[in-house]
C-alpha positions, 0 to 999 in steps of 0.5 A: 474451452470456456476454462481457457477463455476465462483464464485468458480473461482474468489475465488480461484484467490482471494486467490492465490492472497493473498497467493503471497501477503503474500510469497511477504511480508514475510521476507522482509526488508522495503517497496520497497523489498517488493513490488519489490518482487511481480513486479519481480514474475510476474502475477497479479501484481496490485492486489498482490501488493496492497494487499502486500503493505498494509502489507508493510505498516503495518509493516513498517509505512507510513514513510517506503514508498519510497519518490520517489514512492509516488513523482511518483504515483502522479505527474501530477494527482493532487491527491497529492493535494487532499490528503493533503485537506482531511487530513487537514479536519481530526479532527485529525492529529494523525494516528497510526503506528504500529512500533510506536504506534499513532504518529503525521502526518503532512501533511504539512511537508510531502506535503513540502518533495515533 
């Protein structure tokens, strides 16, 4: 069935997908290699890179996520700001880390570092 066949289709993209993911994320250094890996192999860019960047961001803690890309995600969307908001209703300001273990994040020293 045409059902099945798009079915079968969109799972084979899913996995190529994760499989660039990961050749992007392996042997890498830091955050940014990473994820400049993926932009420079092409393709499915946005999908590979938000799969390679949750990785990244596990090996390498919210702290190895360049400044300037989270200065350019969201300057002039107000996104930061509400980030900041839903962190400051946690009940908790500890988040885990996995070079770390669980540390404490503030986010007010990080929205200061914007």
């Amino acid at each position: 069935s045409d059902k099945g066949s798009a079915d079968r289709h969109d799972t084979f993209q899913a996995i190529g997908a994760a499989q660039s993911a990961l050749a992007a994320f392996k042997g890498t250094e830091s955050y940014e290699e990473c994820i400049e890996r993926v932009i420079r192999h092409g393709g499915d860019t946005d999908t590979v890179s938000a799969m390679a960047g949750r990785l990244a961001g596990a090996a390498y803690g919210v702290g190895g996520i360049p400044m300037h890309f989270i200065r350019d995600l969201y300057a002039g969307t107000g996104l930061w700001q509400i980030a900041i908001e839903l962190l400051h209703k946690r009940k908790t300001s500890q988040v885990w880390d996995v070079e770390q273990g669980l540390v404490d994040f503030n986010p007010t020293r990080l929205s200061a570092s914007l």
